[in-house]
Steps between C-alpha positions, in 0.01 A plus 500: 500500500662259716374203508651362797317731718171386665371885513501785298449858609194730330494846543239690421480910439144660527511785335249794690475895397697692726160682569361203731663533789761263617391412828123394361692303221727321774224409690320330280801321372562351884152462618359367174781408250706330704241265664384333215783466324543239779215328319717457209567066547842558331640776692715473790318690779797603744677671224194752366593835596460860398825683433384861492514754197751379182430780302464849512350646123394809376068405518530135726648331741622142515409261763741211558324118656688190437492144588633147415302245369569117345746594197245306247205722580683845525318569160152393692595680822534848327215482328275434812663735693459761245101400555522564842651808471242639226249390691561659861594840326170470286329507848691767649426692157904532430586535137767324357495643150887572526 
């Protein structure tokens, strides 16, 4: 870590079965990931974005978002984002079991 930064980057992959399909998985992550991990008081709101599929595996898919947040609370930031994102694919009945 370097310390003389103000921000550090988190990047988070949600791992999905390659059985849901990707555009239901996408839309949740941009109409109800990425919205309220703009509720996240550490994160840097201009730089939350989705990138798109990292991974290709043989049963799931990986699903890229990433953000910057205060360097101290990185730790903190991840965690409540991971919240978030349990959350709004509990609702949309997504399994993340991978």
């Amino acid at each position: 870590v370097n310390l003389s930064q103000k921000e550090q980057v988190v990047s988070i992959d949600i791992a999905i079965s390659n059985l849901v399909d990707t555009k239901q998985v996408e839309r949740v992550i941009n109409t109800k990931i990425l919205p309220r991990l703009e509720t996240i008081k550490y994160v840097n709101k201009s730089t939350i974005e989705y990138l798109g599929v990292n991974e290709i595996a043989s049963n799931h898919n990986k699903y890229l978002v990433r953000f910057s947040c205060e360097r101290e609370k990185n730790i903190q930031a991840k965690r409540d984002a991971n919240k978030i994102i349990l959350e709004a694919l509990s609702a949309a009945e997504i399994s993340t079991k991978y």
